[in-house]
C-alpha positions as CSV (number, residue, x, y, z in Angstrom):
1,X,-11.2,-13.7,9.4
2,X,-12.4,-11.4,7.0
3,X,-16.2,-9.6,7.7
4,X,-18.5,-8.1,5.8
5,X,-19.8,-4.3,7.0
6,X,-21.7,-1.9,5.7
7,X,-20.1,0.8,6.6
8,X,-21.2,4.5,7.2
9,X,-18.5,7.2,4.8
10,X,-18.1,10.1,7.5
11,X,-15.3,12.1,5.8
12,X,-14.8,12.7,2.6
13,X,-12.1,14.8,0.8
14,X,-10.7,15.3,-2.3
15,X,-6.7,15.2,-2.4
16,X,-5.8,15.7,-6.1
17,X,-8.4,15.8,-9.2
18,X,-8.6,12.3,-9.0
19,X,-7.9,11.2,-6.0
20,X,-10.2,10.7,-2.8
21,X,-9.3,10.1,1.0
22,X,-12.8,8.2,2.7
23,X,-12.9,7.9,6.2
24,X,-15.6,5.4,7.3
25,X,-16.7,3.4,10.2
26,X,-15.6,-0.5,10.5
27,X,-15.0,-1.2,13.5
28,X,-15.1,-5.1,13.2
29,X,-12.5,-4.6,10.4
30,X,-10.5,-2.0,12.4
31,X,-9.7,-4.6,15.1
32,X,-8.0,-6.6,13.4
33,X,-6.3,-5.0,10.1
34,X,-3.0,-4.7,10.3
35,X,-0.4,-2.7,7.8
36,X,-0.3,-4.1,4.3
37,X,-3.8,-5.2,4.7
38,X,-6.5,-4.2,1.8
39,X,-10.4,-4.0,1.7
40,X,-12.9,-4.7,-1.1
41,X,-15.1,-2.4,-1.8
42,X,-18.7,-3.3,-3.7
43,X,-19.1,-0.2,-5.9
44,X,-23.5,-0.5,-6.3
45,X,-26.0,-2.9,-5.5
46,X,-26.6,-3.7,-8.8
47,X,-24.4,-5.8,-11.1
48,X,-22.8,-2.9,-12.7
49,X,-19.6,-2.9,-12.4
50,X,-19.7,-6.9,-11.2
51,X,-17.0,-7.4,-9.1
52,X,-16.0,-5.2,-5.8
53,X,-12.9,-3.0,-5.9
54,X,-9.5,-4.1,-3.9
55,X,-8.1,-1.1,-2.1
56,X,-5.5,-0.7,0.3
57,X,-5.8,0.2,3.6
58,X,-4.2,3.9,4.4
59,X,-4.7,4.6,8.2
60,X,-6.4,2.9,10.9
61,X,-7.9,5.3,14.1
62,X,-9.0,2.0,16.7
63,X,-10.2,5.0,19.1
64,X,-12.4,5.7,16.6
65,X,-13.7,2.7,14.6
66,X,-12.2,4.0,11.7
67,X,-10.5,2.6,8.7
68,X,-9.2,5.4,6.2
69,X,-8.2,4.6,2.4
70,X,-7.4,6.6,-0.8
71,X,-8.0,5.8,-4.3
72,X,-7.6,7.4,-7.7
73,X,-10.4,7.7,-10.2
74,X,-9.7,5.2,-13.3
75,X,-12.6,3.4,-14.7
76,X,-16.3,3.3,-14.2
77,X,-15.8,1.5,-11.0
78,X,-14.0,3.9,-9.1
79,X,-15.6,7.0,-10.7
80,X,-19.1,5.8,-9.3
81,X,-17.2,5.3,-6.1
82,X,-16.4,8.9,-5.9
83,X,-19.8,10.1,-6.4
84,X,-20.9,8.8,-2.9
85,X,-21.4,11.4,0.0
86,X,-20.9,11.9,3.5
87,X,-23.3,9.7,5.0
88,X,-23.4,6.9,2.9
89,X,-23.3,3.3,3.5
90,X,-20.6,1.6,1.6
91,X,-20.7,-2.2,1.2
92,X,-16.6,-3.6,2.9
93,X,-15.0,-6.8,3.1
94,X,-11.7,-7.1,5.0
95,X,-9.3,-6.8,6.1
96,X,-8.1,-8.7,3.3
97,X,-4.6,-10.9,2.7
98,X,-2.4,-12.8,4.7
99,X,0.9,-11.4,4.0
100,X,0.9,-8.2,6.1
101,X,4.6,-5.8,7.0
102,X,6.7,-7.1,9.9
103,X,9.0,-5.5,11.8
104,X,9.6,-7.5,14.6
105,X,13.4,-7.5,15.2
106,X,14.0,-4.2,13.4
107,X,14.9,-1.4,14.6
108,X,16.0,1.3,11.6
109,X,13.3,0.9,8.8
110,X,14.0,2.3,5.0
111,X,10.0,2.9,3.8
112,X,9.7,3.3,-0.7
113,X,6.9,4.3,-2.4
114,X,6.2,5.6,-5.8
115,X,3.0,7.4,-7.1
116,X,0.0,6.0,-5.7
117,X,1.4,3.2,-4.4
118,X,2.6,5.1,-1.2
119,X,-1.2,4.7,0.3
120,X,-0.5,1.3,1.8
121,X,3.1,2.7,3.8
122,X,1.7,5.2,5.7
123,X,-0.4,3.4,8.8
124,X,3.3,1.0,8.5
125,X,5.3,4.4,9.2
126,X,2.8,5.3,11.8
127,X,2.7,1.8,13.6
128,X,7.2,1.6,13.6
129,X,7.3,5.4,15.0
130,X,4.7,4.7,17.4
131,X,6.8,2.2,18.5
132,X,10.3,4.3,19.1
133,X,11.7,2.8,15.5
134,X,14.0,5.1,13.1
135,X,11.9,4.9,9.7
136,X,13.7,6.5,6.8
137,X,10.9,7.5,4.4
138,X,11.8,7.6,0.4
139,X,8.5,8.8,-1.4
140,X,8.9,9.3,-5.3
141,X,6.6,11.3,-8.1
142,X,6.4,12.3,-11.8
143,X,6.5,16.2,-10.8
144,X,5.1,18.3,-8.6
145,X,2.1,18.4,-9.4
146,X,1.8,14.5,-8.5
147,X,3.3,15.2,-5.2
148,X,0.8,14.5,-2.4
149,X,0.5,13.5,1.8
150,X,4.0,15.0,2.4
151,X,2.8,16.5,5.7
152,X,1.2,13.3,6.6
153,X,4.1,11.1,6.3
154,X,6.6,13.9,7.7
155,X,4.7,13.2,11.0
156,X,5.4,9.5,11.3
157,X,9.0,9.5,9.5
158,X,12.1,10.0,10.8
159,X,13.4,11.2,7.8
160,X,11.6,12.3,5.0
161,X,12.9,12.6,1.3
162,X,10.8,13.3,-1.6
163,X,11.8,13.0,-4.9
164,X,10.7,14.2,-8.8
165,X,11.5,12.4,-11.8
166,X,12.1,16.1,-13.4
167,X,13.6,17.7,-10.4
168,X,10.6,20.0,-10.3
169,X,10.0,19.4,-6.2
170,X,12.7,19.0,-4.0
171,X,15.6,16.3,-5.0
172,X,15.4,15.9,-8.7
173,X,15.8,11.1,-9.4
174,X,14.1,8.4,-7.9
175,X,13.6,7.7,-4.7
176,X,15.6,4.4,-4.8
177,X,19.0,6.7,-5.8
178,X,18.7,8.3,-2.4
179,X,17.5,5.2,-0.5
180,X,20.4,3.4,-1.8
181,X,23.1,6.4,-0.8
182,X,22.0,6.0,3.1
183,X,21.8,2.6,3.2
184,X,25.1,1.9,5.0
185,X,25.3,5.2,6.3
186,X,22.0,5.1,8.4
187,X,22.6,1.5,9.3
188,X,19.1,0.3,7.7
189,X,18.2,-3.0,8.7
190,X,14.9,-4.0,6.5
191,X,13.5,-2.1,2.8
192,X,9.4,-2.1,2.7
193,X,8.1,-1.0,-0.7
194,X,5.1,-0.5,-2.7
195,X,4.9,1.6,-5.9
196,X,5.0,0.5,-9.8
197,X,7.1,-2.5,-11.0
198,X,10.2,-1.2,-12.5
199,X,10.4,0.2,-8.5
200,X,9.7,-2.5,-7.2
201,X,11.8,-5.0,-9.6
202,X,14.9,-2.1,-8.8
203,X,14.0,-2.8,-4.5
204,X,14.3,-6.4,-5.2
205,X,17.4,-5.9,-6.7
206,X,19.2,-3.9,-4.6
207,X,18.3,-5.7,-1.3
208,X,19.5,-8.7,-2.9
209,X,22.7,-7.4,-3.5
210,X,23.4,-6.1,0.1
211,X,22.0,-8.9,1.5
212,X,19.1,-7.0,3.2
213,X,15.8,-7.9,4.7
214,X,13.2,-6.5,1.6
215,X,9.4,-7.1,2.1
216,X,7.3,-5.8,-1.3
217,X,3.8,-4.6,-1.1
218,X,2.1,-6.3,-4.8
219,X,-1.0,-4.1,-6.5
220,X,-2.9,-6.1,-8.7
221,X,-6.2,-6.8,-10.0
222,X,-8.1,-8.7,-7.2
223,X,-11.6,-9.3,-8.5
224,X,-12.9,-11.4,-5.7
225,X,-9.9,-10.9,-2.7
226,X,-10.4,-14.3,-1.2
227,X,-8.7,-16.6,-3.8
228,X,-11.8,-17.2,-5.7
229,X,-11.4,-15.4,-9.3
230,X,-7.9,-16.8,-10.0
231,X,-6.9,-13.6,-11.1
232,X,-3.9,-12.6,-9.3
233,X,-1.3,-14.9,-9.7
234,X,2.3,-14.0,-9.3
235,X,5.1,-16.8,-10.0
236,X,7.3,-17.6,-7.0
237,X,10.9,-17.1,-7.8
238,X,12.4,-20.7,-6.9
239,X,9.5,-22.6,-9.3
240,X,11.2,-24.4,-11.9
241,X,11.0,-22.8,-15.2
242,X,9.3,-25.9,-16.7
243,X,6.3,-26.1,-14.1
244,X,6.4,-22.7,-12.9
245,X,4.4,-22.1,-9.4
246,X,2.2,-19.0,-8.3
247,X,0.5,-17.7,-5.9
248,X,-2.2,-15.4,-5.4
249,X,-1.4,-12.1,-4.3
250,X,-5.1,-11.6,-2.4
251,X,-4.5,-14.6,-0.3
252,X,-0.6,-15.0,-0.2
253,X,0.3,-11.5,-0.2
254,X,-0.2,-8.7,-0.7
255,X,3.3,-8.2,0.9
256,X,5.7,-10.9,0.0
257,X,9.6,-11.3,0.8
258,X,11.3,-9.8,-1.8
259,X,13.1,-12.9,-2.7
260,X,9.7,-15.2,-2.5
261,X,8.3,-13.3,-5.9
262,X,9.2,-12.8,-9.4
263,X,8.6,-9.5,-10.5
């Protein structure tokens, strides 16, 4: 069950222009997130903006009581949340979502991210290398100037490869060219992804045609994260077109089998 906390920000730091890594203490939360989880966040106590702010969960430290996540600046919202300082009390709710990563059963891991949507992979690469699984990271960015936490996720991959639209860092493609070269060849049993929709749509596609476990981390706008605001909806794949079916991805997901979801 989801709790409410108000939660003290104890490190704060700034990992691009526009992009923020809080630490803060939740230790109700921490006990019980698990990967793929996600947290709203209530920006002021006023009504400006209205709703709270979905955001994914980065790293969880149980020794510690803390929960970690990262966010980019992009509207009034999340520019206000930037403003706070160490110290501060920040109003959470999570964890948040149903459909979390499994890996039971698995043993060699392929991990995909694009952009800012690798935030939500890395406590799921931490968790399988923690427990003695090969995980084959594939991160992907505009240029290298977008390229960010390659240390971080170094640590908890197997493999690393990092890739630039422009060539500009490292291998020059997307990350899904190079995940789908080592496929066979590293004997990966299950894809988990999270990153923009032509990514995601290009997982879905390629685990489908080699007939490989795929589970997709969805980003979308989740006013209320409990199912409330009806704003989430994603159509399942095997609704009829004539009375299409949906789910919501703050209750359903936010990971869903790649199959389960049309994209």
């Amino acid at each position: 069950m989801p709790t409410l906390q108000l939660a003290e920000l104890v490190e704060k730091k700034q990992i691009k222009p526009d992009i923020y890594k809080y630490s803060i203490q939740v230790p109700e939360i921490v006990k019980t997130a698990k990967p793929g989880n996600f947290i709203e966040i209530r920006i002021t106590e006023g009504t400006d903006p209205f709703l709270r702010r979905p955001i994914s969960i980065y790293q969880l430290i149980p020794e510690k009581a803390i929960l970690e996540f990262i966010f980019q600046v992009k509207g009034k919202g999340t520019e206000k949340l930037s403003q706070k300082q160490v110290g501060d009390k920040i109003d959470v709710l999570g964890p948040l979502g149903f459909g979390t990563f499994k890996t039971e059963g698995k043993q060699k891991l392929a991990i995909i991210g694009g952009g800012i949507g690798i935030f939500p992979l890395y406590e799921l690469a931490k968790e399988a290398k923690a427990e003695g699984k090969e995980v084959y990271t594939y991160l992907g960015f505009r240029n290298k100037d977008f390229v960010m936490l390659e240390e971080e996720f170094k640590q908890v991959s197997t493999n690393l490869t990092i890739t630039t639209d422009d060539g500009s860092y490292q291998e020059k493609g997307f990350a899904i060219n190079y995940l789908e070269k080592e496929l066979t060849e590293k004997g990966i049993e299950a894809i988990y992804a999270c990153g923009p929709l032509p990514m995601l749509k290009a997982v879905q596609n390629l685990a489908k045609e080699k007939s490989i476990d795929c589970q997709i981390s969805l980003e979308e706008r989740m006013g209320c994260g409990i199912g409330a605001c009806l704003g989430c909806a994603v159509k399942t794949a095997k609704s009829p077109k004539e009375a299409p079916e949906y789910w919501h991805v703050c209750k359903a997901g936010p990971v869903f089998k790649a199959q389960d979801v049309e994209i």
